[in-house]
DSSP file (Angstrom, degrees, kcal/mol; ACC not computed):
  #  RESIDUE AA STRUCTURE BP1 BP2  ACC     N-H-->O    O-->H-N    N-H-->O    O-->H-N    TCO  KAPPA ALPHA  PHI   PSI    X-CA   Y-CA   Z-CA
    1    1 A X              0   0    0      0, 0.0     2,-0.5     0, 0.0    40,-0.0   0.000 360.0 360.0 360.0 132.5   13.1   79.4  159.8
    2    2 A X        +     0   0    0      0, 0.0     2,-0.3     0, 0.0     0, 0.0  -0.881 360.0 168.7 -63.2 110.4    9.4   79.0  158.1
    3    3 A X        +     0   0    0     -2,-0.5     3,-0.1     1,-0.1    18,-0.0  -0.852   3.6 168.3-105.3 121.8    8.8   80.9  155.4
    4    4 A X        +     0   0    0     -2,-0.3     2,-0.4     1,-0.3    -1,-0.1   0.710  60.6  33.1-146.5 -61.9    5.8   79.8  153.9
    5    5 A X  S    S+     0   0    0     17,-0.4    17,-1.2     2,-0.0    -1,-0.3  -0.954  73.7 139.8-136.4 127.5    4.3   82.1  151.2
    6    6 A X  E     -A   21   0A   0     -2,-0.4     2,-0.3    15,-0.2    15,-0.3  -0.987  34.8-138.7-164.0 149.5    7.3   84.3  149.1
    7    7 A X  E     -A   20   0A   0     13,-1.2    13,-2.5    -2,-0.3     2,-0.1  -0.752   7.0-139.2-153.5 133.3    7.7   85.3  145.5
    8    8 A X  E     +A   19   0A   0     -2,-0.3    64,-0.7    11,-0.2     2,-0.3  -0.247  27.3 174.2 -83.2 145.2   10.5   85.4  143.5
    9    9 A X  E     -AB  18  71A   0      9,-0.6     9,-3.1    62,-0.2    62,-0.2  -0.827  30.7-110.1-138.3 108.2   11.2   88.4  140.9
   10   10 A X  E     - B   0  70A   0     60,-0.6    59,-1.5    -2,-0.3    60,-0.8  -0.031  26.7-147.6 -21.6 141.1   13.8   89.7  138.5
   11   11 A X        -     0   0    0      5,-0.4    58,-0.1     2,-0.4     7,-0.1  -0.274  44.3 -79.4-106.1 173.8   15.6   92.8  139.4
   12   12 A X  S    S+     0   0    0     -2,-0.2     2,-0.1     5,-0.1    -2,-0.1   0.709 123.0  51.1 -44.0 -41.0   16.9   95.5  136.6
   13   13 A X  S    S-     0   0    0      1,-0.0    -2,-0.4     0, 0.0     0, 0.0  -0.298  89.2-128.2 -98.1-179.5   19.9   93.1  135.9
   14   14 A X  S    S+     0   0    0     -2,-0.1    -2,-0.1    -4,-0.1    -1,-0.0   0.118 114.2  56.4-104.4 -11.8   19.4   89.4  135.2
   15   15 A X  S    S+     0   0    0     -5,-0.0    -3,-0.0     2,-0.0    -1,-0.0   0.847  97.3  74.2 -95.8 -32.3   21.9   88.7  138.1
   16   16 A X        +     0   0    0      2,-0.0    -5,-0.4    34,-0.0     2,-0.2  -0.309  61.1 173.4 -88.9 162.9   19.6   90.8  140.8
   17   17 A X        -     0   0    0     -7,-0.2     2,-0.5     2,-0.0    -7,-0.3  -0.862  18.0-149.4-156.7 148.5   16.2   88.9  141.9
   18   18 A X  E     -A    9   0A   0     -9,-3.1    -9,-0.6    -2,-0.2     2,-0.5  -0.957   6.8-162.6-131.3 147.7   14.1   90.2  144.5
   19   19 A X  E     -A    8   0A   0     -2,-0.5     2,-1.3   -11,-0.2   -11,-0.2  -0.823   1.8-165.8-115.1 124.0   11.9   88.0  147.0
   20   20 A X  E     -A    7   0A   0    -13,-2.5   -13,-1.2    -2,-0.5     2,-0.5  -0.782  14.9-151.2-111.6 129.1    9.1   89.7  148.8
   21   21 A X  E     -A    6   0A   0     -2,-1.3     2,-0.6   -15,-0.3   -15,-0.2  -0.673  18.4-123.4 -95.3 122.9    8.1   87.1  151.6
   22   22 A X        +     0   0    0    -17,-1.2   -17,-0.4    -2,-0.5   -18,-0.3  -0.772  34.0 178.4 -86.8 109.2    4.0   87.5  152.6
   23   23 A X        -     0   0    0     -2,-0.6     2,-0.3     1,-0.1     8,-0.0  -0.506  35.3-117.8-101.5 172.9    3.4   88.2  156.4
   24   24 A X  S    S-     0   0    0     -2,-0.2     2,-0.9     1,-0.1    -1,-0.1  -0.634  72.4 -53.2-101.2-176.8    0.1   88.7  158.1
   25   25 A X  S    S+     0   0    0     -2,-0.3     2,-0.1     1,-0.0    -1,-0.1  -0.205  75.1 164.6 -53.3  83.7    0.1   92.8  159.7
   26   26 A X        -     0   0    0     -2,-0.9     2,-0.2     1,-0.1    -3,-0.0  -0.390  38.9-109.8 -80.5-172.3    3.2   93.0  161.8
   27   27 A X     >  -     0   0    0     -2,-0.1     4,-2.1     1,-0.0    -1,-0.1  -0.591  34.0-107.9 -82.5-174.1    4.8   96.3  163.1
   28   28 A X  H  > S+     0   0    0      1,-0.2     4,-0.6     2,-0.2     5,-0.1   0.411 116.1  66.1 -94.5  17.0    8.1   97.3  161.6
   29   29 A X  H >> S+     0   0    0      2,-0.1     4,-1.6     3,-0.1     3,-0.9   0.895 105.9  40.4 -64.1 -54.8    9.7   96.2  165.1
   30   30 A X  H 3> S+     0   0    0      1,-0.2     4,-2.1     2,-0.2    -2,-0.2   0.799 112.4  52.7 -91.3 -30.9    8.9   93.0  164.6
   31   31 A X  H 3X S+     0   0    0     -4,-2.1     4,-2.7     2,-0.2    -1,-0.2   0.597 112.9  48.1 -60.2 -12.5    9.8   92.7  160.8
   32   32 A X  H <X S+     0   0    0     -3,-0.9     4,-1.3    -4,-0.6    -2,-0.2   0.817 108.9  49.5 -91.1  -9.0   13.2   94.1  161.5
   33   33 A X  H  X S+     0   0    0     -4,-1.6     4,-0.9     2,-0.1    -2,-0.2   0.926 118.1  38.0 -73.3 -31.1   13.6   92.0  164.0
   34   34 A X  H >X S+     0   0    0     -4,-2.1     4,-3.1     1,-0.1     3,-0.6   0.953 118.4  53.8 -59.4 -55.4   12.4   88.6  161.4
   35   35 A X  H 3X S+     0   0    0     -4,-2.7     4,-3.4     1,-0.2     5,-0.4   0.871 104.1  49.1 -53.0 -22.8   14.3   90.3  158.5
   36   36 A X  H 3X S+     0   0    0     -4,-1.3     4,-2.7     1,-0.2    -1,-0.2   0.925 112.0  56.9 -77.9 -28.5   18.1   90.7  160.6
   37   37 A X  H <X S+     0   0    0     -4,-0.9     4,-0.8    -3,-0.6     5,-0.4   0.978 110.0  42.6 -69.0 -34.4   17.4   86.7  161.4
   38   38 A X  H >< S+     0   0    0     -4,-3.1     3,-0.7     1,-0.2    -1,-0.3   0.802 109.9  51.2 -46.5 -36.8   17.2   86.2  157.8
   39   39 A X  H 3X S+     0   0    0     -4,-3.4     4,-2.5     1,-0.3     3,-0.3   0.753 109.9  55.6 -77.0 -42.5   20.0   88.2  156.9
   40   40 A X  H 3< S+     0   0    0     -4,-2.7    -1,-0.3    -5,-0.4    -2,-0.2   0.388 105.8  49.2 -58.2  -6.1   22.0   86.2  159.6
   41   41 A X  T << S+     0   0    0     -4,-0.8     4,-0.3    -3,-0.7    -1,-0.2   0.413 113.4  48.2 -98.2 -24.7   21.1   83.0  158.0
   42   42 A X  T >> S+     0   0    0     -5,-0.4     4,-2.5    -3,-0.3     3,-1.5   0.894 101.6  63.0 -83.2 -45.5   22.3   84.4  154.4
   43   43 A X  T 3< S+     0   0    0     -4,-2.5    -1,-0.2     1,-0.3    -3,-0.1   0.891 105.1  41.2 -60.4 -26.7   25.1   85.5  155.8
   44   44 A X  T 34 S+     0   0    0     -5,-0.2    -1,-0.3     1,-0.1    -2,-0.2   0.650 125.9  36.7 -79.3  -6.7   26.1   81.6  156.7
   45   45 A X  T <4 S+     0   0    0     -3,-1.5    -2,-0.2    -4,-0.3    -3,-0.2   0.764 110.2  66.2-122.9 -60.6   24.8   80.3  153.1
   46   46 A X     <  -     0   0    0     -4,-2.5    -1,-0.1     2,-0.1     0, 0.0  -0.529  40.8-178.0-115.8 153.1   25.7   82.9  150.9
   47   47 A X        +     0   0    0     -2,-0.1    -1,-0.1     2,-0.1    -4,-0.1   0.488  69.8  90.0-110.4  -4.7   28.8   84.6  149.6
   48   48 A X  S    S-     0   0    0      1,-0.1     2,-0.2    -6,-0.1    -2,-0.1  -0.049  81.3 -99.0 -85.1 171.3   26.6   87.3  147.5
   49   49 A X        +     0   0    0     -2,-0.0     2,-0.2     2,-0.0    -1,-0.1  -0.693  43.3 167.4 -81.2 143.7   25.2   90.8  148.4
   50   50 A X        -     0   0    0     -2,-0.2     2,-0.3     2,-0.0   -32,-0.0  -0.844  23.3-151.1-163.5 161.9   21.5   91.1  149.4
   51   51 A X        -     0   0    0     -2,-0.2     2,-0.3     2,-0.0    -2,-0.0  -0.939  11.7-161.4-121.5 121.3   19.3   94.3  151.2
   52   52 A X        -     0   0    0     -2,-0.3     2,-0.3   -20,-0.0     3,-0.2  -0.677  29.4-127.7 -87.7 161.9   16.2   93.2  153.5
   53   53 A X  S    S+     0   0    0     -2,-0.3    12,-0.1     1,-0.2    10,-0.0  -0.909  76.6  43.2-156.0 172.2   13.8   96.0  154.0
   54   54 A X        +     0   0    0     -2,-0.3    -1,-0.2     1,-0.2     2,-0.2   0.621  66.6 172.4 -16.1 122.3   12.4   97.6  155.5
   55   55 A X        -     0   0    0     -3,-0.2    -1,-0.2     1,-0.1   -23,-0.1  -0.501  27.5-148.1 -99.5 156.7   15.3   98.3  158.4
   56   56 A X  S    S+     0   0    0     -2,-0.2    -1,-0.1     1,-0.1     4,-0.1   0.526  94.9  77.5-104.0  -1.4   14.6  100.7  161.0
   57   57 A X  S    S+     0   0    0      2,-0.1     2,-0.5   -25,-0.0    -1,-0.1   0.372  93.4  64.4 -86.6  -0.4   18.2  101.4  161.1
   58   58 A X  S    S-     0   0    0     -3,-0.1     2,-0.2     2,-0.0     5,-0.1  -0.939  92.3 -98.7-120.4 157.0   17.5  103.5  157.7
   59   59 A X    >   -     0   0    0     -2,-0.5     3,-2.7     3,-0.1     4,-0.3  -0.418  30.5-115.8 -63.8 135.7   15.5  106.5  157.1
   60   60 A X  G >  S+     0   0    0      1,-0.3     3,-1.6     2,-0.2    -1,-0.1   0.555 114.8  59.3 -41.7 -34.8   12.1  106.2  155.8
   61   61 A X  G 3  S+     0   0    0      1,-0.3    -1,-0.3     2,-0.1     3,-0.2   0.823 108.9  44.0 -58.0 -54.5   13.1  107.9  152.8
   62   62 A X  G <  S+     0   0    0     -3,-2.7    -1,-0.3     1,-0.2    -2,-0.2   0.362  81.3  97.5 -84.4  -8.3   15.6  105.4  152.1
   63   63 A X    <   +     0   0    0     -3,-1.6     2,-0.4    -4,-0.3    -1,-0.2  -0.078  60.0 151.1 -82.8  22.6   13.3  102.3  153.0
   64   64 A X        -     0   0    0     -3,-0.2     2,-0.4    -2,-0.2    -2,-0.0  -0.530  37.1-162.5 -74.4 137.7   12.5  101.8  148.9
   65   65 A X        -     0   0    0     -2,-0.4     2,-0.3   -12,-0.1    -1,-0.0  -0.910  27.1-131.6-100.4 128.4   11.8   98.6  147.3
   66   66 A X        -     0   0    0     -2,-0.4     2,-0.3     1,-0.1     0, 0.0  -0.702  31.9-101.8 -85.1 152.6   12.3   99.2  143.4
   67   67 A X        -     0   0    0     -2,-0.3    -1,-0.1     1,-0.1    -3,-0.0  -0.534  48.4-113.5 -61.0 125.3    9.4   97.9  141.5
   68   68 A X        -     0   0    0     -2,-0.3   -57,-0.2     1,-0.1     3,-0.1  -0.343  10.7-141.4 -74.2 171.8   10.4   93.9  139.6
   69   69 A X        -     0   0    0    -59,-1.5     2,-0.3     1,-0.2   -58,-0.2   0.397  68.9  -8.8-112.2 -27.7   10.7   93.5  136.6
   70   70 A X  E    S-B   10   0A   0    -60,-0.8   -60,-0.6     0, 0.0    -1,-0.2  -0.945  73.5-112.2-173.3 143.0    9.2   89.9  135.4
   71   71 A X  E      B    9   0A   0     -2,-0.3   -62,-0.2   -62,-0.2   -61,-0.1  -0.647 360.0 360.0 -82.1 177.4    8.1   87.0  138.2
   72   72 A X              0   0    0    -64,-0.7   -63,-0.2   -63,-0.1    -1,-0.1  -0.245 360.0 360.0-164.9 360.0   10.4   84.2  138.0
């Protein structure tokens, strides 16, 4: 996977980080469908928790990104 343009951020905790990866205008069809590969690649790498958003399997209301905290 390519990912190209991304930036890393501190969360509320020093342990949390959040990365918002720069697309050109997709729909949200096609981002959940890029985000689930990602999460499917983390899942083989990583042993830790992470949330992609926006999912279309939650409700909009629930489709928050909390503001960071510091760039990293």
């Amino acid at each position: 996977m390519k990912i190209t343009k991304y930036h890393i951020y501190q969360g509320k905790d020093e342990e949390k980080v959040r990365v918002f990866i720069e697309v050109d205008n997709i729909s949200l069809e096609e981002a959940d469908k890029k985000l689930k590969e990602i999460s499917n690649n983390l899942t083989q790498k990583l042993s830790k928790k992470w949330k992609c958003l926006p999912l279309l399997s939650l409700p909009e209301a629930y489709n928050i990104v909390t503001l960071p905290y510091k760039e990293l």
